[in-house]
N, C-alpha and C positions, 0 to 999 in steps of 0.2 A: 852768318846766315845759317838758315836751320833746314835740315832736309827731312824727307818721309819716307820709311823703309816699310813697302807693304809686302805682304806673306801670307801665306795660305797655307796651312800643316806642314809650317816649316821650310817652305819653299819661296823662298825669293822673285814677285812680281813683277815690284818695279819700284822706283826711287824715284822722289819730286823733289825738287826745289822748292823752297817756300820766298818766293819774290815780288808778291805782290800783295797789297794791304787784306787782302781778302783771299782767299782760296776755297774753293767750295768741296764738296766730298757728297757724291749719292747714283744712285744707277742710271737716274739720265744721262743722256749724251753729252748735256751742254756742259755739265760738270766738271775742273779742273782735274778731277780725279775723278775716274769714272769706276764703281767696282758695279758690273754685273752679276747681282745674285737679290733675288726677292727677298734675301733679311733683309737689304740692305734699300731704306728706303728713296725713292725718287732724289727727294734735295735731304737728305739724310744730316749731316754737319758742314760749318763753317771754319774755316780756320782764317783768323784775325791778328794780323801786324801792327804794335802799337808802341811806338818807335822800337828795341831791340826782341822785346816780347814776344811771344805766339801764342795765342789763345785762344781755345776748340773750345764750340759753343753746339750740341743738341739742338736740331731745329725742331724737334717734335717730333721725332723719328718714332717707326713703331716699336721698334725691339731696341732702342737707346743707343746711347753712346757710352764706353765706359774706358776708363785709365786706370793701370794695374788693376783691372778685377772691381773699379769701383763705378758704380754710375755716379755723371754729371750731367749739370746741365752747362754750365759755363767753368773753366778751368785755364790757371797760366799753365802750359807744357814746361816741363822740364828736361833736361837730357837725359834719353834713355828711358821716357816714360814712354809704355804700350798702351796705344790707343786699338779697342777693338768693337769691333760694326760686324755685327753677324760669326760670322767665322775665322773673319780676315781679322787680322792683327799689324798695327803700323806704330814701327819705331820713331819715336822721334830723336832726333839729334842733332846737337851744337854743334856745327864743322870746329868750331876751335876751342870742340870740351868745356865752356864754361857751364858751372855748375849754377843752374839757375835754382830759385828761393822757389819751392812749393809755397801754393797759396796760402796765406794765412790773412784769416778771417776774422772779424772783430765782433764778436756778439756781446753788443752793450748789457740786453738782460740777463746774460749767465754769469757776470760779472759780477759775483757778490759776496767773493771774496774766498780765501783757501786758495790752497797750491792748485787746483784742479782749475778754477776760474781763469779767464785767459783769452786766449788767443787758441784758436784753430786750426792746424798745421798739418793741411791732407787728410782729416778725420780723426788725427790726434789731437788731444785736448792739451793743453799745458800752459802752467804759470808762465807770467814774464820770465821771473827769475830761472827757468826748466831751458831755455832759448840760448843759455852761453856755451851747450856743445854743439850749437850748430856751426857748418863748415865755415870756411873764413871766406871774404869775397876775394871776387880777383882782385889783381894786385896792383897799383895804381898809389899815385901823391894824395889823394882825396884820404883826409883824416875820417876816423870813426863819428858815428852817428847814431842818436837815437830819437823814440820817440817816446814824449811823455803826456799819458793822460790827462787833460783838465779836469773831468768833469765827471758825473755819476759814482756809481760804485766802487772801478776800480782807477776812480782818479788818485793819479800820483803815480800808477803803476808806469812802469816804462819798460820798452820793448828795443833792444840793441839793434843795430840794421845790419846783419853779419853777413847779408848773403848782398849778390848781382842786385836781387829784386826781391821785394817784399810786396804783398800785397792785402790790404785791410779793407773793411769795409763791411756793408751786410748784402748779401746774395739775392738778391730779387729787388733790392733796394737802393743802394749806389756802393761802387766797389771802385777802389783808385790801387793805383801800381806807386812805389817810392823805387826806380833802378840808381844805382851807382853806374857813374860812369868816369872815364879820367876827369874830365870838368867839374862834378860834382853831382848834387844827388835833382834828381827830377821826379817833380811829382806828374801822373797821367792820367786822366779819366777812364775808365776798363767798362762800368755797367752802371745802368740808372738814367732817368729824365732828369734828375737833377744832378748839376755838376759839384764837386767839392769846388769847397773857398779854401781862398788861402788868403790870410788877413782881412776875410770880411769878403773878401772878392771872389765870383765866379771865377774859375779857370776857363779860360776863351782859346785856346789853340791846344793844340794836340800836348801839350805839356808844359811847366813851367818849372824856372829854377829854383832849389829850395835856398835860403840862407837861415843860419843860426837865429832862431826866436821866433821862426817863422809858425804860425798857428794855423792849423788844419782842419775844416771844419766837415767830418764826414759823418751822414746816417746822422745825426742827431750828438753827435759825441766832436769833442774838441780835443786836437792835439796840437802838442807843441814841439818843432823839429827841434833838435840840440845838436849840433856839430862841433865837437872841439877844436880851437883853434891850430 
């Protein structure tokens, strides 16, 4: 379970729990987290549990929402990513250190090929093949896995799943989670009116299991899970 360490020029606030599917963040009362200060707007962000995940979403705020120094509008938290609203600065963190996957994003039309084309990784750009010094997941019977592109540009390219969580997809338009866990790899819906498939099928509940050959159909682009046996 994941906690929030808020601060103020260095000064330690207060600490929340994060234990419910929702968590709200802005200077109203009703607010799970309540920070008093006019940067800091009304219903300012949300922070979203989506099975092990946590994910801080921008409601419209005036002065934004940003993680290490970068504005988002929707973002998976990582351990030890600084979230900051006005002046206040909030840590977030894994009670049990797992290092969770920075978001990575799938933009079908930048995809046209070169070491540069790729995948998205916190504002980093990089090829599939740029992905193999990423940290290893945690540690579990669940063999490796990856994903390969069907379709467009950089079909065929394939993406290793090296971390807890990976997440793909296009930002305004449908965005899915792949986490590892000791049972195996689960796909989840994160962002968008429409849900990814998975062999042709809507995903219907908060998540489904992946098995080997399993094809994923997200944003417009087709992917095929590979899990070795």
């Amino acid at each position: 379970m994941g906690k929030l360490v808020v601060s103020l020029d260095g000064v330690v606030i207060k600490e929340v729990q994060i234990t419910k599917d929702k968590t709200t963040l802005g200077r109203r009362p009703y607010n799970d987290i309540v920070i008093d200060n006019l940067a800091v707007s009304g219903e300012h962000a949300v922070l979203q549990m989506v099975g092990q995940d946590v994910f801080i979403e921008d409601l419209n705020s005036t002065n934004g929402t940003y993680i290490n120094g970068k504005a988002v509008k929707k973002q998976l938290l990582a351990h030890n990513d600084t979230v900051e609203v006005g002046k206040y600065k909030i840590k977030f963190m894994v009670d049990d250190g797992t290092d969770y996957e920075k978001t990575m994003i799938m933009k079908p039309g930048a995809m046209s090929g070169g070491a540069g084309a790729g995948y998205t990784s916190t504002g980093r750009t990089s090829g599939f093949g740029g992905l193999a010094s990423a940290a290893p997941a945690a540690s579990g019977n669940v063999g490796p896995a990856t994903i390969r592109v069907m379709n467009g540009a950089a079909a065929g390219r394939e993406v290793v799943l090296t971390k807890v969580v990976t997440t793909v997809g296009k930002p305004g338009v449908q965005v899915a989670s792949i986490t590892k866990r000791p049972t195996g790899y689960v796909l989840a819906h994160v962002e968008g009116a429409a849900r990814p498939t998975v062999n042709s099928t809507p995903l219907a509940g908060e998540t489904v299991s992946l098995k080997n050959g399993d094809v994923i159909e997200l944003a417009g682009t087709q992917m095929q899970f590979v899990q070795a046996a």
